[in-house]
KOLKE-902925 format. One record per residue: residue number from 1; residue in one letter; x, y, z of N, C-alpha, C, CB in turn. Coordinates in steps of 0.001 Angstrom, whole numbers. Glycine has a CB too. Example, Ala and Ser with C-alpha at 12.3 -4.5 7.8 and 13.67 -1.06 7.14 Angstrom:
KOLKE-902925
<atom><pos>1</pos><code>a</code><n_xx>13190</n_xx><n_yy>-5690</n_yy><n_zz>7800</n_zz><ca_xx>12300</ca_xx><ca_yy>-4500</ca_yy><ca_zz>7800</ca_zz><c_xx>13200</c_xx><c_yy>-3300</c_yy><c_zz>7800</c_zz><cb_xx>11308</cb_xx><cb_yy>-4473</cb_yy><cb_zz>9046</cb_zz></atom>
<atom><pos>2</pos><code>s</code><n_xx>12850</n_xx><n_yy>-2250</n_yy><n_zz>7080</n_zz><ca_xx>13670</ca_xx><ca_yy>-1060</ca_yy><ca_zz>7140</ca_zz><c_xx>12900</c_xx><c_yy>30</c_yy><c_zz>7870</c_zz><cb_xx>14084</cb_xx><cb_yy>-598</cb_yy><cb_zz>5725</cb_zz></atom>
This chain:
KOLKE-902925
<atom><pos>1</pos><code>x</code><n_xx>-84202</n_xx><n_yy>-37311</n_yy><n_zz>-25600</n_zz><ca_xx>-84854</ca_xx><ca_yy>-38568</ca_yy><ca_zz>-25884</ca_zz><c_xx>-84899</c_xx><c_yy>-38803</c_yy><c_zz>-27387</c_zz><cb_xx>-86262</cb_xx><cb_yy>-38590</cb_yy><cb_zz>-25290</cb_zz></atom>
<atom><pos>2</pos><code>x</code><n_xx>-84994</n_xx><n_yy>-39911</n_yy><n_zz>-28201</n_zz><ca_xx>-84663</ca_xx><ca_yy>-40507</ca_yy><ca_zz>-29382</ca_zz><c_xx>-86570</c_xx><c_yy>-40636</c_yy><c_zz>-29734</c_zz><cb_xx>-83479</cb_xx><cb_yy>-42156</cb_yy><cb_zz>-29176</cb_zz></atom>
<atom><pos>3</pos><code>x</code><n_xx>-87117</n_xx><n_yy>-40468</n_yy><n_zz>-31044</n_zz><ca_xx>-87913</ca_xx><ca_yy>-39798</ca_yy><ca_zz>-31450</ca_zz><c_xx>-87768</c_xx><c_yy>-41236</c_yy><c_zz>-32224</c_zz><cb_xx>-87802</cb_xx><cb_yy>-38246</cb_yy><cb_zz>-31873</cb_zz></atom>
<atom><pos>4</pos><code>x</code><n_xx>-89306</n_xx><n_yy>-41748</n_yy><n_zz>-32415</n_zz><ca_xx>-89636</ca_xx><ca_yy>-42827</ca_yy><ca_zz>-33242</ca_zz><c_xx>-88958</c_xx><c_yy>-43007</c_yy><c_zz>-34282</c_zz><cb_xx>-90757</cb_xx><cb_yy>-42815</cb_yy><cb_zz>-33612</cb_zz></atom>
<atom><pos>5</pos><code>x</code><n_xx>-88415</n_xx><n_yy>-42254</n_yy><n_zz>-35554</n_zz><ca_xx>-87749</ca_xx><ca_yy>-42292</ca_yy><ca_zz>-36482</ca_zz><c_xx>-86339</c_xx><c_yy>-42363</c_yy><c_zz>-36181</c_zz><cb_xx>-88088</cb_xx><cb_yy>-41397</cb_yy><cb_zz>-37176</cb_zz></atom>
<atom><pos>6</pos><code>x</code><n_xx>-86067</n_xx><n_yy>-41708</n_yy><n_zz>-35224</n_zz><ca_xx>-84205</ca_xx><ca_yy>-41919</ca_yy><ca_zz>-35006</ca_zz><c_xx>-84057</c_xx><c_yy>-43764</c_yy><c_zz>-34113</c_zz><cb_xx>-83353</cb_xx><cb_yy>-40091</cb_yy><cb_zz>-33383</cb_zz></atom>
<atom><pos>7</pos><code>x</code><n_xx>-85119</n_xx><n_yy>-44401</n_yy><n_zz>-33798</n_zz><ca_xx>-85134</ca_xx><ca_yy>-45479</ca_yy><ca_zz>-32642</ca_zz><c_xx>-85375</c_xx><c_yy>-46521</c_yy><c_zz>-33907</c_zz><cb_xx>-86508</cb_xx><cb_yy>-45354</cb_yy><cb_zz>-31158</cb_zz></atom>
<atom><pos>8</pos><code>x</code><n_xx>-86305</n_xx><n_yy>-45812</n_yy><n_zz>-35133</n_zz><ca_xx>-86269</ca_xx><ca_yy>-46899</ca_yy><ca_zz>-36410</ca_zz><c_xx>-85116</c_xx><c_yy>-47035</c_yy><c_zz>-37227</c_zz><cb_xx>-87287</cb_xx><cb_yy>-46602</cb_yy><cb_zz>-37422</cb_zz></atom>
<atom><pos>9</pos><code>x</code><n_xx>-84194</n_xx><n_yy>-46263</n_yy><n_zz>-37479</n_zz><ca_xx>-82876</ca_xx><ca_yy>-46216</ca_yy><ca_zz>-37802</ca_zz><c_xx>-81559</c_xx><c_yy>-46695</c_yy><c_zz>-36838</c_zz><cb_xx>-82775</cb_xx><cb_yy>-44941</cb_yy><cb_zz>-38101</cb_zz></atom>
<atom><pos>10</pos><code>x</code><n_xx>-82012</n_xx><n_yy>-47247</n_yy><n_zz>-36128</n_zz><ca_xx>-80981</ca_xx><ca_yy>-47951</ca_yy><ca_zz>-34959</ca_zz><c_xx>-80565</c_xx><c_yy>-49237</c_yy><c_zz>-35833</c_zz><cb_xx>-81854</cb_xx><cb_yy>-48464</cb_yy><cb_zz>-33219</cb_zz></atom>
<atom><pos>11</pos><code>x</code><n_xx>-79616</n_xx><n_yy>-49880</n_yy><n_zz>-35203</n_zz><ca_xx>-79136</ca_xx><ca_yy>-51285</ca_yy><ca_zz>-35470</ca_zz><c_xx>-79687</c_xx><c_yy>-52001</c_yy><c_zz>-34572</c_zz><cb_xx>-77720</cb_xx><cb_yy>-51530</cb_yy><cb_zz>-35456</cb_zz></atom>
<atom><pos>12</pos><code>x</code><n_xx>-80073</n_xx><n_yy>-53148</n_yy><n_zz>-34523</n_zz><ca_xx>-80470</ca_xx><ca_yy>-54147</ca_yy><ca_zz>-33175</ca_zz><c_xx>-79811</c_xx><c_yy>-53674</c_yy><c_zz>-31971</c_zz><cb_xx>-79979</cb_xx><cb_yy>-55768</cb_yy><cb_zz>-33335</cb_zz></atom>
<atom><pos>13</pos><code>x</code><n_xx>-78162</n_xx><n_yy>-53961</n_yy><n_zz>-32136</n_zz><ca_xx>-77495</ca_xx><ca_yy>-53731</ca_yy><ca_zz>-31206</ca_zz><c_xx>-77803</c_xx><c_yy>-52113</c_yy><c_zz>-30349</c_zz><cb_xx>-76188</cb_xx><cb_yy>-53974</cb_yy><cb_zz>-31811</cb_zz></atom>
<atom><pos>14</pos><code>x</code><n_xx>-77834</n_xx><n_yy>-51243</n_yy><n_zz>-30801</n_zz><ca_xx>-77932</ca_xx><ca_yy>-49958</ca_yy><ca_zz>-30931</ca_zz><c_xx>-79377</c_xx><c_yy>-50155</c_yy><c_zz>-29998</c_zz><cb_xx>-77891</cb_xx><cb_yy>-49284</cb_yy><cb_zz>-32603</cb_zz></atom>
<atom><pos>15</pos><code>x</code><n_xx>-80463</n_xx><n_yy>-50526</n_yy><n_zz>-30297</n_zz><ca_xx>-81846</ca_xx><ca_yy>-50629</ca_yy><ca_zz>-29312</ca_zz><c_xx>-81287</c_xx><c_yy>-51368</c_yy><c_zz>-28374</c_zz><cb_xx>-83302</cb_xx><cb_yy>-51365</cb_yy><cb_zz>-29890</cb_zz></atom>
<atom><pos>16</pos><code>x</code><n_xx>-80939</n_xx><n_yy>-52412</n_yy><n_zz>-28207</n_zz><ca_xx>-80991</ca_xx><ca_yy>-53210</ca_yy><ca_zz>-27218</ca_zz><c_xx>-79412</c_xx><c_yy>-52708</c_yy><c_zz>-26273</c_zz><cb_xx>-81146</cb_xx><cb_yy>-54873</cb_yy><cb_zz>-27886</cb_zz></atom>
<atom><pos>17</pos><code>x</code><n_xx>-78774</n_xx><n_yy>-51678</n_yy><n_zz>-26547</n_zz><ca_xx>-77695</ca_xx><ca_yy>-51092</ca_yy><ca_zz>-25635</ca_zz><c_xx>-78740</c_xx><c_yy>-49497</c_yy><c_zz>-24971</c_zz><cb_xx>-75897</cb_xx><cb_yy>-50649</cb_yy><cb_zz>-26835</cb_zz></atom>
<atom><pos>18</pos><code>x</code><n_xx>-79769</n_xx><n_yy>-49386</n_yy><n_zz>-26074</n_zz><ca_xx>-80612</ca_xx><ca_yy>-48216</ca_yy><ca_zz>-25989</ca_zz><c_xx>-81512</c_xx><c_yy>-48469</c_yy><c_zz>-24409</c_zz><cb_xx>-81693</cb_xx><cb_yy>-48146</cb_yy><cb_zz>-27534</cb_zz></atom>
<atom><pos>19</pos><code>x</code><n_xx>-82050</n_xx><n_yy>-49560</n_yy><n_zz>-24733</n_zz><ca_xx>-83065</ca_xx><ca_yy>-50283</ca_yy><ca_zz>-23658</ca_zz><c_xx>-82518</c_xx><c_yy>-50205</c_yy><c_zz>-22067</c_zz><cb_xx>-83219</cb_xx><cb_yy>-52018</cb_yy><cb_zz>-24092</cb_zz></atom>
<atom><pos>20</pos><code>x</code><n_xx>-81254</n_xx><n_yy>-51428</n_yy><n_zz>-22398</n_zz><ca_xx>-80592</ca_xx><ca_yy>-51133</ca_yy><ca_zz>-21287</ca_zz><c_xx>-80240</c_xx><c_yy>-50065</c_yy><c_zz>-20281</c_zz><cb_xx>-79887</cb_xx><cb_yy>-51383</cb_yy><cb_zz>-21551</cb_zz></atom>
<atom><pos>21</pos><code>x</code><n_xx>-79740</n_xx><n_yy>-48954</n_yy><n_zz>-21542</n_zz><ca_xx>-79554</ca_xx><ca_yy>-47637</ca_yy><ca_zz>-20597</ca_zz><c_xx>-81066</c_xx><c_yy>-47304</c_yy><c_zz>-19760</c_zz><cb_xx>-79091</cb_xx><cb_yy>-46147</cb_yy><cb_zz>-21710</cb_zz></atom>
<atom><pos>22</pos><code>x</code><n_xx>-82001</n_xx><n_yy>-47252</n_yy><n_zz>-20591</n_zz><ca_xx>-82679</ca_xx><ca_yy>-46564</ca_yy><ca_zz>-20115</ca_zz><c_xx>-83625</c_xx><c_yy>-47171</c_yy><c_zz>-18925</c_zz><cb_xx>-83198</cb_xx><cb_yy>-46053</cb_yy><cb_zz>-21108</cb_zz></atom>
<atom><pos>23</pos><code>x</code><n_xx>-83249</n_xx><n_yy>-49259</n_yy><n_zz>-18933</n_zz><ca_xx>-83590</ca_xx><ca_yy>-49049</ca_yy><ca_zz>-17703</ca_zz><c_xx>-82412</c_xx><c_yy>-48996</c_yy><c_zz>-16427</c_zz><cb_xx>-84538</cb_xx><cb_yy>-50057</cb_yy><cb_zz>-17541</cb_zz></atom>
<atom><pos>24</pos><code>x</code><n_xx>-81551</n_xx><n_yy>-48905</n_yy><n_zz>-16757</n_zz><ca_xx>-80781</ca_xx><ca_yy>-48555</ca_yy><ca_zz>-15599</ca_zz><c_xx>-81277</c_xx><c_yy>-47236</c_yy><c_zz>-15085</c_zz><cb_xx>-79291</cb_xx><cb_yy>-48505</cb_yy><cb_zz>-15911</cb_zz></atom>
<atom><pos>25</pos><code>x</code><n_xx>-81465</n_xx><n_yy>-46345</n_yy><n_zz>-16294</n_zz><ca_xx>-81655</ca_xx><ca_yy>-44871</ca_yy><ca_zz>-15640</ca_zz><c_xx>-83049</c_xx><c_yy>-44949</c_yy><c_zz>-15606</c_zz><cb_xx>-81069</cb_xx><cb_yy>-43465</cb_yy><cb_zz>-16493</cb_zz></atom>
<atom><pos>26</pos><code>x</code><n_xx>-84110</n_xx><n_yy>-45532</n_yy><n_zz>-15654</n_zz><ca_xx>-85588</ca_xx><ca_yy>-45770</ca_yy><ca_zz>-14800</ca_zz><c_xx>-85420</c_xx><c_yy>-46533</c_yy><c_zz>-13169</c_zz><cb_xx>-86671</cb_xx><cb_yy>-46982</cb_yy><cb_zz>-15877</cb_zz></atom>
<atom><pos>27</pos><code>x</code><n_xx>-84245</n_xx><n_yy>-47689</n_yy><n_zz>-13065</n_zz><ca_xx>-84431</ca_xx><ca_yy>-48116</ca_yy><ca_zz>-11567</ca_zz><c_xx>-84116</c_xx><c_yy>-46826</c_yy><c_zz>-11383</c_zz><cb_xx>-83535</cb_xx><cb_yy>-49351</cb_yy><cb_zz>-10755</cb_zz></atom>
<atom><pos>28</pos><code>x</code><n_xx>-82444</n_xx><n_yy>-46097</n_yy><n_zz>-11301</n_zz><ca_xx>-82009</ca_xx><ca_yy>-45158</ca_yy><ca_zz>-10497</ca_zz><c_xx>-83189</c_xx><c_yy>-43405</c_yy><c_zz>-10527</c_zz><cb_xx>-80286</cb_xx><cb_yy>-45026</cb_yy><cb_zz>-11115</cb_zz></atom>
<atom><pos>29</pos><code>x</code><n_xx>-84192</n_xx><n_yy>-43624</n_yy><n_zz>-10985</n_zz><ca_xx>-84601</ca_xx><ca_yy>-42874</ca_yy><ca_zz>-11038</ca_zz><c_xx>-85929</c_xx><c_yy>-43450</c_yy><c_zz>-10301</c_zz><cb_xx>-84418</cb_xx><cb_yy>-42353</cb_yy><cb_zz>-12185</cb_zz></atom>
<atom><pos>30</pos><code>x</code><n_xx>-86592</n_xx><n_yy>-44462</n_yy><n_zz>-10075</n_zz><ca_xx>-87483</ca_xx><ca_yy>-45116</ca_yy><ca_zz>-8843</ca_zz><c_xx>-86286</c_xx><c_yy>-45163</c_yy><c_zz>-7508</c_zz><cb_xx>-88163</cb_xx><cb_yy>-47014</cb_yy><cb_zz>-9346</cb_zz></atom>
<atom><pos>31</pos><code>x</code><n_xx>-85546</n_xx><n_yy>-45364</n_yy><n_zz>-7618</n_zz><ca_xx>-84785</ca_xx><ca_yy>-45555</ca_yy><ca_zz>-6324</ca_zz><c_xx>-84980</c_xx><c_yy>-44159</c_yy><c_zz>-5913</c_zz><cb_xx>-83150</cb_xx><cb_yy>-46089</cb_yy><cb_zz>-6408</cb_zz></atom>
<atom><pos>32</pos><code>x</code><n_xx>-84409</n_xx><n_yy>-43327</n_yy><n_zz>-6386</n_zz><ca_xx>-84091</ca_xx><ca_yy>-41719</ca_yy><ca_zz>-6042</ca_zz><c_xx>-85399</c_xx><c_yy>-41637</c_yy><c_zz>-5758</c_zz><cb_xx>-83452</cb_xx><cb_yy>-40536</cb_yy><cb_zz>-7242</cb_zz></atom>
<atom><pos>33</pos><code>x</code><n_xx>-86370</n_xx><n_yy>-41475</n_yy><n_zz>-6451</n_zz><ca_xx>-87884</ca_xx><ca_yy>-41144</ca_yy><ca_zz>-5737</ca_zz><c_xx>-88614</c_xx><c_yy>-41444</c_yy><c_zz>-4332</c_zz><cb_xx>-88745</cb_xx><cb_yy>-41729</cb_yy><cb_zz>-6496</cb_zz></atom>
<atom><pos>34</pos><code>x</code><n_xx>-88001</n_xx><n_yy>-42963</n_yy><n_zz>-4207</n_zz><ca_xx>-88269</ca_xx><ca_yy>-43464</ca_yy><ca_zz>-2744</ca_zz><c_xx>-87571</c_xx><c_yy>-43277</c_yy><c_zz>-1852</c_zz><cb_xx>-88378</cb_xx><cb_yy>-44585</cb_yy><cb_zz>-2571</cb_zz></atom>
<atom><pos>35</pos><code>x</code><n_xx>-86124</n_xx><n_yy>-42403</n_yy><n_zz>-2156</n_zz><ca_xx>-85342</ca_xx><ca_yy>-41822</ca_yy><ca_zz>-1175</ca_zz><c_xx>-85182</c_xx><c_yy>-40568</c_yy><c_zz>-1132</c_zz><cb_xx>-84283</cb_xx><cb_yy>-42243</cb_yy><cb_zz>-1159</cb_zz></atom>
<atom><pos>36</pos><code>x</code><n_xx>-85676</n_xx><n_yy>-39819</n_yy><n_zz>-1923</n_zz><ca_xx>-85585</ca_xx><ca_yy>-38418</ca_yy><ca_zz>-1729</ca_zz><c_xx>-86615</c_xx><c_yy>-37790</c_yy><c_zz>-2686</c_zz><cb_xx>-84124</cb_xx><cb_yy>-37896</cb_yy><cb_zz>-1975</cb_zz></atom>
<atom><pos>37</pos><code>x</code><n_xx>-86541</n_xx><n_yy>-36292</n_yy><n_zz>-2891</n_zz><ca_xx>-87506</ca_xx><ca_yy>-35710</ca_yy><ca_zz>-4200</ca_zz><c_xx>-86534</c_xx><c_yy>-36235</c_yy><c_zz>-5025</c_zz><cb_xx>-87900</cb_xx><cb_yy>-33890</cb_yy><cb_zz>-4463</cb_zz></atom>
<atom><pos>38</pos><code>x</code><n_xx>-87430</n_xx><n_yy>-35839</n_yy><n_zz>-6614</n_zz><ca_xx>-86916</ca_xx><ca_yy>-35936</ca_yy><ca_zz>-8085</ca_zz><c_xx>-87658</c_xx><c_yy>-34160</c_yy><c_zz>-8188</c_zz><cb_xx>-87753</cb_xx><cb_yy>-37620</cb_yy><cb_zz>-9355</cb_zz></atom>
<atom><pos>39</pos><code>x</code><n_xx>-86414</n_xx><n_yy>-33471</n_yy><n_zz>-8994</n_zz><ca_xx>-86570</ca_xx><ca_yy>-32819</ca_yy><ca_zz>-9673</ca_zz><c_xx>-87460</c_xx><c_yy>-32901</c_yy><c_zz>-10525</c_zz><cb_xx>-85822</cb_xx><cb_yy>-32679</cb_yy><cb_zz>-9943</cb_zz></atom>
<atom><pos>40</pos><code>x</code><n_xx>-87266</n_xx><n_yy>-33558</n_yy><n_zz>-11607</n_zz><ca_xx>-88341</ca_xx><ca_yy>-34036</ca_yy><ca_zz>-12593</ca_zz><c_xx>-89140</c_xx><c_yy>-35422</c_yy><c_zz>-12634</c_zz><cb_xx>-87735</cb_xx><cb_yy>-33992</cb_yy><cb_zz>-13776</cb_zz></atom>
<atom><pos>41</pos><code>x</code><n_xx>-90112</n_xx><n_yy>-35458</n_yy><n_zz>-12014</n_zz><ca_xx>-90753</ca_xx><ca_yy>-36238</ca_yy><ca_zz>-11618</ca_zz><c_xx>-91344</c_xx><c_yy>-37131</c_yy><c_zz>-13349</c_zz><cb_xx>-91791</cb_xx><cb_yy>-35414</cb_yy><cb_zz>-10523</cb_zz></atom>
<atom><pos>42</pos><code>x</code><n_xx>-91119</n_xx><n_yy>-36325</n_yy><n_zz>-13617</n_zz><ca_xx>-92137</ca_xx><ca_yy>-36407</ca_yy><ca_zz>-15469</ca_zz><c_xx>-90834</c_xx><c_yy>-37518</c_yy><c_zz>-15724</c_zz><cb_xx>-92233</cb_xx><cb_yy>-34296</cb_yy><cb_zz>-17105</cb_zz></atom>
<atom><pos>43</pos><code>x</code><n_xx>-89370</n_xx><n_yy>-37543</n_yy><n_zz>-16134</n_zz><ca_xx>-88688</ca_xx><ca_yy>-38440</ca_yy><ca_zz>-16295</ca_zz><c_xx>-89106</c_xx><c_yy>-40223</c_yy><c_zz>-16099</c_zz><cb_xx>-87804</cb_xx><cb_yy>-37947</cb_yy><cb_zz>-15567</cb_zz></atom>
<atom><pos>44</pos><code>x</code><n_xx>-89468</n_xx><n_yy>-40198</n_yy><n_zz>-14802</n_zz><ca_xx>-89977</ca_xx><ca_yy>-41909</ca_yy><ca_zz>-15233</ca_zz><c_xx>-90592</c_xx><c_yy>-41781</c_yy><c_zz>-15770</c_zz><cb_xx>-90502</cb_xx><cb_yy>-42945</cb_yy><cb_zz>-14535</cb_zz></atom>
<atom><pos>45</pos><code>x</code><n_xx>-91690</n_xx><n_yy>-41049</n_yy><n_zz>-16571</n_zz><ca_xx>-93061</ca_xx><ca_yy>-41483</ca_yy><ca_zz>-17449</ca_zz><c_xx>-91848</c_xx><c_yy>-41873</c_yy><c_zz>-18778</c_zz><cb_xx>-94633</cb_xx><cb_yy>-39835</cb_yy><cb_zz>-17848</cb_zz></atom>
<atom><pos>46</pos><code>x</code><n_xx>-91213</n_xx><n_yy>-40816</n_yy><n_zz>-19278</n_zz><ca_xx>-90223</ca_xx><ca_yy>-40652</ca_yy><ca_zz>-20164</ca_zz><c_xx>-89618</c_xx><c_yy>-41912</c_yy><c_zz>-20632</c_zz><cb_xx>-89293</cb_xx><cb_yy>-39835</cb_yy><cb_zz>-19631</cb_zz></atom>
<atom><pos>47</pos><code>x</code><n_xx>-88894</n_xx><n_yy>-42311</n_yy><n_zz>-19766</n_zz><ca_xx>-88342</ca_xx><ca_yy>-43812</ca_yy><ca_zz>-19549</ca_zz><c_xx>-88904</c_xx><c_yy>-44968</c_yy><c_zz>-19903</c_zz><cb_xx>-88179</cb_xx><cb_yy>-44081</cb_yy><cb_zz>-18371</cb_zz></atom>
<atom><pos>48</pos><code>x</code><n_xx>-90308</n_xx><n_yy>-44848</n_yy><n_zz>-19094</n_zz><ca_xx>-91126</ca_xx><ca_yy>-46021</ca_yy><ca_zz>-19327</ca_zz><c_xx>-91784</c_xx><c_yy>-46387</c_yy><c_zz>-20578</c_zz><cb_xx>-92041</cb_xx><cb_yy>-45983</cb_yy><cb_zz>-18507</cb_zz></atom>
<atom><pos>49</pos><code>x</code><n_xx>-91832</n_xx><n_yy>-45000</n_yy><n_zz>-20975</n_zz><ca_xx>-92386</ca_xx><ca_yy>-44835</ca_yy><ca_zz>-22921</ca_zz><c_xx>-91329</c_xx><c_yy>-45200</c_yy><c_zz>-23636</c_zz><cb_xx>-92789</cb_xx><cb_yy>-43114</cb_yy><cb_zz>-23656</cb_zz></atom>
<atom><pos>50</pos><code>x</code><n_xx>-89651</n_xx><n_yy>-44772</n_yy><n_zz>-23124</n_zz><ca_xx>-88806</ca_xx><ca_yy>-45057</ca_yy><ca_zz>-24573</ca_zz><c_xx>-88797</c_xx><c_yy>-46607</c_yy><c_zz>-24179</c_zz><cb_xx>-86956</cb_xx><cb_yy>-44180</cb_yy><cb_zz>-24846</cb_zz></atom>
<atom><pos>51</pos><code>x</code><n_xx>-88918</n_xx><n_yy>-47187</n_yy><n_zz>-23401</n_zz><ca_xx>-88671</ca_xx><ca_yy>-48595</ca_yy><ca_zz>-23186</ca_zz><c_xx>-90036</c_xx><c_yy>-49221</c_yy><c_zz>-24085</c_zz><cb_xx>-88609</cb_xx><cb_yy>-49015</cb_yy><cb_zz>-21368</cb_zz></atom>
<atom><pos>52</pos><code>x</code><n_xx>-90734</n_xx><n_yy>-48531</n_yy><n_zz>-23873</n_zz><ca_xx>-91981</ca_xx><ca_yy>-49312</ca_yy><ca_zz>-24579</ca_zz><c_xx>-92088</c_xx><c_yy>-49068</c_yy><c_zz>-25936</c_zz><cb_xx>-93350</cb_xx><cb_yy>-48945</cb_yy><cb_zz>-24020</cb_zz></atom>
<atom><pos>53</pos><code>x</code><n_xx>-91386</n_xx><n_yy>-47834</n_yy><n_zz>-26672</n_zz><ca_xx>-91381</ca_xx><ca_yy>-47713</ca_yy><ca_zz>-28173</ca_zz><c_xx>-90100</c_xx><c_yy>-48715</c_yy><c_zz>-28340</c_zz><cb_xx>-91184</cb_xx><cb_yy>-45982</cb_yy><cb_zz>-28844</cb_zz></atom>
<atom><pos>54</pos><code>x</code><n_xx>-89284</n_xx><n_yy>-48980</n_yy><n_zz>-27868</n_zz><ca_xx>-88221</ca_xx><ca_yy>-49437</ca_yy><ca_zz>-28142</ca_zz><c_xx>-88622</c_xx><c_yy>-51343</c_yy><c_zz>-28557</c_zz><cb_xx>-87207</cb_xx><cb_yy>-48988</cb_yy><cb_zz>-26787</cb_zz></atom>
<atom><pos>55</pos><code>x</code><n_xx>-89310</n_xx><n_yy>-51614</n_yy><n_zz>-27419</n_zz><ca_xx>-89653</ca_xx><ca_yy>-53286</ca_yy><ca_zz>-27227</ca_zz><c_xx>-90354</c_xx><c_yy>-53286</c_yy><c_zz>-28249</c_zz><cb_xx>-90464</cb_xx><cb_yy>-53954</cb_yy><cb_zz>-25883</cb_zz></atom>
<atom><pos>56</pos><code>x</code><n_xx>-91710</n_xx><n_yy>-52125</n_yy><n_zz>-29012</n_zz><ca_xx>-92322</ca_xx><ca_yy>-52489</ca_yy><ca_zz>-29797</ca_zz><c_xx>-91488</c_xx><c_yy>-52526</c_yy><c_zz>-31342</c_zz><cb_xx>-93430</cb_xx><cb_yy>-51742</cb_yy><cb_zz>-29597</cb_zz></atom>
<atom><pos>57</pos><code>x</code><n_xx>-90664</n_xx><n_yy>-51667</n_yy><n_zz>-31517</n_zz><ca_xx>-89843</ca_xx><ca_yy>-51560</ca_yy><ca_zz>-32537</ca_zz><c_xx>-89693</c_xx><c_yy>-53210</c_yy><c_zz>-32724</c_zz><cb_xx>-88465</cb_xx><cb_yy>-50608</cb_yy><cb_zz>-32217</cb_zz></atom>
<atom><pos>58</pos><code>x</code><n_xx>-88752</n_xx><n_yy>-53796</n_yy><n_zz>-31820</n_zz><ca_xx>-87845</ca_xx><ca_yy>-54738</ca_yy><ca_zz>-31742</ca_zz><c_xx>-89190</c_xx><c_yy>-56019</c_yy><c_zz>-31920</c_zz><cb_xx>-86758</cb_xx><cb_yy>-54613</cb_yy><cb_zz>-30187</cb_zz></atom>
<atom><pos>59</pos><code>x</code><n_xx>-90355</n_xx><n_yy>-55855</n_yy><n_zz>-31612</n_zz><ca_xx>-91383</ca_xx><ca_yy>-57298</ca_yy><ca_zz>-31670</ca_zz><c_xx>-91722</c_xx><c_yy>-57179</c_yy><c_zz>-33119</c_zz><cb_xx>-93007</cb_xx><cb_yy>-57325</cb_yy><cb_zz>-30562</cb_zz></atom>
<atom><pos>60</pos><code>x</code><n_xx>-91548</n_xx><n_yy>-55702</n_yy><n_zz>-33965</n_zz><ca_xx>-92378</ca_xx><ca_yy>-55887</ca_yy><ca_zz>-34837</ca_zz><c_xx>-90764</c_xx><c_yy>-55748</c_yy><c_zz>-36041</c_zz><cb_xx>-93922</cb_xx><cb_yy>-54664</cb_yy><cb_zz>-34788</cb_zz></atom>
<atom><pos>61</pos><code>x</code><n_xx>-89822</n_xx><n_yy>-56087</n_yy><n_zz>-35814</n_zz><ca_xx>-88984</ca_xx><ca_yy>-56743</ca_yy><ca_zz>-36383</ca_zz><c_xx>-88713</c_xx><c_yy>-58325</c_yy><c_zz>-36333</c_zz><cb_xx>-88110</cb_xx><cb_yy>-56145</cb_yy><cb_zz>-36062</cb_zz></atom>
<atom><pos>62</pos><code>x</code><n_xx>-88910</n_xx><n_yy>-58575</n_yy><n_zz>-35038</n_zz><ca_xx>-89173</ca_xx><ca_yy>-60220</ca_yy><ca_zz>-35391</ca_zz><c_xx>-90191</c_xx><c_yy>-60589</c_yy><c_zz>-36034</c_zz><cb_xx>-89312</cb_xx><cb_yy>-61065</cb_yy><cb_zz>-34324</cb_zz></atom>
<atom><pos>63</pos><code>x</code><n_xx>-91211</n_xx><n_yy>-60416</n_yy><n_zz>-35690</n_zz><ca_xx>-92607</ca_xx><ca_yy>-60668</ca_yy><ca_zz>-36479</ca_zz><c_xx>-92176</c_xx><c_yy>-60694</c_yy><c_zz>-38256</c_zz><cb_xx>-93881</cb_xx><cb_yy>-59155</cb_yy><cb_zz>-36051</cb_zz></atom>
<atom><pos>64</pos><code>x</code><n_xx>-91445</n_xx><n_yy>-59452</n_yy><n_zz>-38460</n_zz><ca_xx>-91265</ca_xx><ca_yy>-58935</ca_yy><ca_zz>-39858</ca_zz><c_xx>-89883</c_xx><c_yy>-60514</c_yy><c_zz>-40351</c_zz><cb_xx>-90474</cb_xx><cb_yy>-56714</cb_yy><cb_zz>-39803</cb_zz></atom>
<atom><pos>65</pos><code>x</code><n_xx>-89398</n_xx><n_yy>-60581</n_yy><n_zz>-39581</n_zz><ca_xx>-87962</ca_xx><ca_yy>-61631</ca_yy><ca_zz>-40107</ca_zz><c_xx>-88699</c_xx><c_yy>-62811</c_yy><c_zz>-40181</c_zz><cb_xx>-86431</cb_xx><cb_yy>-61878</cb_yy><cb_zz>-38927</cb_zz></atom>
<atom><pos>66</pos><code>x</code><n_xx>-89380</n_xx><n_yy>-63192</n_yy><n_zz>-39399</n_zz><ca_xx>-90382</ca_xx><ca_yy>-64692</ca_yy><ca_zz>-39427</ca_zz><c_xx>-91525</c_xx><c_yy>-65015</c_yy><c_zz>-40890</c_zz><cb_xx>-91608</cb_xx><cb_yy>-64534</cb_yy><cb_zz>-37841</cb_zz></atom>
């Protein structure tokens, strides 16, 4: 997982290809849960946090360009 300082050194593009991945790999990782075990159950929490450091990065760059 990408660590507040490596997610502040991204390019726009770079977060927002970042985001994406990770919610593809949060559905497929709710899907898998409702169809079978997860190994690591801790992973969606994971997911749901880099998505949320990520969106905040990205609000408090617009805020900053405005």
């Amino acid at each position: 997982m990408s660590s507040n300082i490596e997610l502040r050194e991204m390019s726009d593009e770079q977060l927002d290809a970042t985001a994406k991945e990770a919610a593809q790999t949060l559905f497929r990782l709710r899907f898998q849960s409702q169809s079978e075990r997860l190994n690591t159950p801790s992973e969606i929490r994971k997911n749901r946090r880099l998505i949320a450091r990520i969106k905040t990065i990205q609000t408090e760059r617009q805020k900053a360009a405005s």
